[in-house]
Structure formats: C-alpha cells, structure tokens
N, C-alpha and C positions, 0 to 999 in steps of 0.2 A: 450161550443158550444151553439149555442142559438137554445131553444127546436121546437122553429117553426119552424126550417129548419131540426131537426132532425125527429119529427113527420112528414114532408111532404115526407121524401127518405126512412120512413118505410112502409114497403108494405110486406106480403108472397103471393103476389098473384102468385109468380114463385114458390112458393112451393108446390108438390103435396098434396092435399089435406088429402090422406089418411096416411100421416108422423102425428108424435105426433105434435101437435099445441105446445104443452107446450115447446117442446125442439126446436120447430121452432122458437118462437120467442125469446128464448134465446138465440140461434144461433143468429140471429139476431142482440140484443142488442150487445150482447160479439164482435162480430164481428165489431160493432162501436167506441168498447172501444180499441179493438186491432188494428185497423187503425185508431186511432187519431181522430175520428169525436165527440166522448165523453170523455173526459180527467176527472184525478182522478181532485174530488172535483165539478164534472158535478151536480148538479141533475137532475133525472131521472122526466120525467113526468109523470102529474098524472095514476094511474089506470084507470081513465075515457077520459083520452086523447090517452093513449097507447093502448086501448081495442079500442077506435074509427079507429085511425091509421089503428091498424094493423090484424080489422075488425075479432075480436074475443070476447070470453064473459070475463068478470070482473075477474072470478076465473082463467080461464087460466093466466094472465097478473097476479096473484096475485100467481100463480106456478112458471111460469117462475120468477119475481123476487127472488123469495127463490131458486131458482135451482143457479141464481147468487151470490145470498149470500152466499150457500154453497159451491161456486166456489170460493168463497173468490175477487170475483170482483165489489160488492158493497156490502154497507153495508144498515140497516134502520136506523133511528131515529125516534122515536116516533111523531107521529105527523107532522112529515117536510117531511118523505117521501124515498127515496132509492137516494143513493149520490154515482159516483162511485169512488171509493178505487186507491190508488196509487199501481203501479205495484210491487210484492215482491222482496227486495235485492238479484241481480243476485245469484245463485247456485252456489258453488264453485266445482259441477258436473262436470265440463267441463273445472278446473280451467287446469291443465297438458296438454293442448291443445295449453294455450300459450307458450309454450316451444318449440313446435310442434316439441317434440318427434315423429321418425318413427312409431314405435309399437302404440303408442294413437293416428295417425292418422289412420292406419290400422284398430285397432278396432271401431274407430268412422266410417270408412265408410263399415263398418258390422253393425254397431248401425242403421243406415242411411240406410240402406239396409229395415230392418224391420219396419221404421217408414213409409219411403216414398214411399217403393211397395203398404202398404194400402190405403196412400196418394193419390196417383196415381189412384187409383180403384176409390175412390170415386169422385175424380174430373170428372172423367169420367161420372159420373150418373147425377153431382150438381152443373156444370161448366156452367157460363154463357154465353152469345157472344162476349161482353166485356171481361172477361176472356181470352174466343179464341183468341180475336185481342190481348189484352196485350203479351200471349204467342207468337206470329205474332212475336211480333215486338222485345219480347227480342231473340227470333230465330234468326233473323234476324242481330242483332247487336252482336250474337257469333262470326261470322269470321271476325268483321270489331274492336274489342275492337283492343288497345294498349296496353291492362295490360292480354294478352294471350285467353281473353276471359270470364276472369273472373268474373265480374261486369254482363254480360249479363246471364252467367250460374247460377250466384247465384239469380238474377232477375226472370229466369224462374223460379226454382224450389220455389221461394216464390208467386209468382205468382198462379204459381201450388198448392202451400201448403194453399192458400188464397182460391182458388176453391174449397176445401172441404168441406167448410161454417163451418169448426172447429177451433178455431183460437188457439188451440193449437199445433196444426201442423206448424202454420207458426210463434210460437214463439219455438221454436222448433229448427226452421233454425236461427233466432235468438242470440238466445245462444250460436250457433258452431259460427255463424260471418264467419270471413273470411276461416275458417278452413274449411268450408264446401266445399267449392271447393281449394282441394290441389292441384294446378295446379305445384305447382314452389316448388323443395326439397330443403329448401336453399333460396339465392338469385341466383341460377343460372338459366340457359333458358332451359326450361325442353326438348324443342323440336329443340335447336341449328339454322343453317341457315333459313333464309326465308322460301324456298320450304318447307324443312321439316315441321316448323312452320304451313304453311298452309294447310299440307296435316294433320297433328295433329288436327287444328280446326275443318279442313272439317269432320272427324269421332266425333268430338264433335259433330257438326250439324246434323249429318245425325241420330245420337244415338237420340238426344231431339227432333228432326222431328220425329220419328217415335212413340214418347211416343205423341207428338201432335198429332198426326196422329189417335191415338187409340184412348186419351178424345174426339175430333172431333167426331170421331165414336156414342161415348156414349161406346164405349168396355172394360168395368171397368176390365177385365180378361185380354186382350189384351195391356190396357195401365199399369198393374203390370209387366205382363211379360219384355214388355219394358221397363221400370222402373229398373225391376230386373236386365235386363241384360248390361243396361248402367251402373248402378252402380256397378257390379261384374267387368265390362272391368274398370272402374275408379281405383277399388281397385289394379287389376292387372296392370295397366300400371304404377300405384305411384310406384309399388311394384317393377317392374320390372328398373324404373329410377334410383329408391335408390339402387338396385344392380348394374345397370351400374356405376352409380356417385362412388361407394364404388369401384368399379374395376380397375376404372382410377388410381391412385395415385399404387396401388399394380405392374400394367403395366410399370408403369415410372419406378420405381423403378427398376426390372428386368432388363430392358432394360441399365439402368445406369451400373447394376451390368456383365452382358453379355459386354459390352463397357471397362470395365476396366481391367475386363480378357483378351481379343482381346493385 
C-alpha cells in the first residue's frame, strides 16, 4: 500500500478523546492490516509521519507499535523500521466444522453466542455512519439473496464484527467461514416451498433489524440483548430442522411397514 495514502485515511479524530491514545491507534493500524489496506511485507511509516497523521506525541506511536508487535502483527528491524507480518497458518481450532457435524455446529453457535453479544455491545458505542449504511444495505439483501440469505447474513454480522474497531472479532467470523451462518443441514432446503422460504427470511430480517436498531441507538445493552436472542432462535431453529430432517425417513418407514400388514 503506498504510505501516502495510508497516512492521509489515518485520523482518531472520531475517537473520544478520553480512550487510551496508545490502543487507539493500534486499533487503528490493525484494522488496516485486517482489511487489506496494509498487506504482510507493508512498511509502516515513520514515527514522525504517523505521530503527524494521527496527531499524537512520538512515544505513543512508539507504544502502539510494540502493542503490534506483541500482537504478532508486525514486526521491527533495526534501523528500516516496523514491516507488517504475514497472517498465522489458519487454526486447526475450527478444523471439525468442515465436516459440519450437527453437535460442532450446535456448539459453535453457543461459541458465537459469547463472542458476538460482546460484539454487538461495542458496535453500539464505536460504530460509524458508514458502518450504519453498510448494515443498511446487507439488511436489505437478506430477503432478496438466492443462496437463502446467506452471503448477506454473514456480510452483516462482519460488518458488525468490523464496528468494534477490534479486528479480532471479525477474524473471528473468518475462521467459522461459511459455518457461521448454518442455514442449510445438508444440501437440503431448510425452509421447503417458496411461501415458507419467505416467511423464514422475513424473521431473519426482522431478528438483524432489531440488533440494527439498537447499534443505531448507541444501546450497547439493548444491541447484546438482540444479539443474544437472534443467535439462541438460530441455535434453536438448526436444532429443531435436524430433528425434523431425522424424522422423515423413520415416518416413511412406518408407513411402509403399516401398508404391508394392511
């Protein structure tokens, strides 16, 4: 990334003043490296460009780099300066996911429970207007997706996870990939005809509308709570498909066995 356009889009002047400087503009940096604007092998500008930037003193810019370093998302060399670091070999954390076993989908969206209700609280407080429109618009492309909704639910909630100004939250979403929104057990249609279909996304929409509704607010309590309770109705409704789906074939069956008694 070439530094003169990276120094021109740093600014905390949106950041309240009384937060630590030093983790503000780590936030900051990190947040460039996690959306592609500084890629591994980047160097970092000077201390004397980044302290003008991002209109702080020397020593802070000389905190927050080390706060990176010990993030393990760059590194220094002696004399050249702070270079940032290639991303670490995916986790094999998460590896049982691609199987998408029932039970490690279940527990990942109790995992997902705990990450993203705090998620959610802080976008509320540190969420931009840009942000807002972004969540707009992937709201908006929940009921009109082809692939159930999918793309535009996992869109918000990176979105959302991006609002935190953490960007470990939205590497986070990341790592689950498509797992994070189980829409479909299987390749079958989780929600059958059309009508149904639609009435299924419609409570998708109305669930993310109302966690928009709270960051909007600024209601970091009010946007967990909906948070909490969209992703408990998520866990409960996979939960409740994989029992239907499992009930089917035991029905047939019956039904076969009653028919040849007859």
């Amino acid at each position: 990334m070439n530094e003169r356009s990276f120094l021109s889009g740093l600014s905390l002047n949106t950041v309240a003043r009384k937060r630590n400087l030093v983790s503000d503009l780590a936030e900051a940096i990190s947040r460039e490296i996690a959306e592609g604007r500084l890629q591994a092998g980047d160097r970092l500008p000077t201390e004397a460009e980044l302290a003008s930037a991002a209109g702080v003193s020397r020593t802070v810019v000389r905190e927050a780099v080390a706060a990176l370093k010990a993030a393990k998302l760059v590194q220094t060399r002696q004399g050249a300066g702070a270079f940032v670091l290639p991303p670490p070999p995916k986790s094999d954390f998460f590896a049982s996911l691609s199987n998408g076993e029932v039970d490690d989908i279940l527990a990942m969206l109790e995992l997902r429970l705990a990450v993203e209700v705090e998620a959610a609280s802080l976008a509320a407080v540190r969420r931009t207007e840009e942000e807002m429109a972004a969540l707009d618009r992937a709201l908006e492309n929940i009921t009109k997706g082809e692939d159930y909704g999918i793309a535009a639910d996992l869109e918000f909630h990176r979105i959302l996870a991006g609002a935190t100004k953490n960007p470990y939250f939205a590497r986070f979403l990341d790592f689950l990939g498509e797992f994070a929104v189980p829409r479909r057990p299987g390749a079958s249609n989780p929600v059958g005809e059309d009508q149904r279909q639609r009435d299924y996304l419609g409570v998708i929409e109305r669930e993310h509308r109302a966690i928009r509704d709270a960051i909007a607010m600024g209601d970091s309590n009010l946007a967990a709570a909906m948070m909490r309770a969209h992703l408990a109705n998520s866990r409960n409704r996979y939960s409740a498909r994989i029992l239907q789906a499992a009930a089917k074939p035991a029905s047939k069956a019956v039904k076969v066995r009653s028919a040849a008694k007859a």
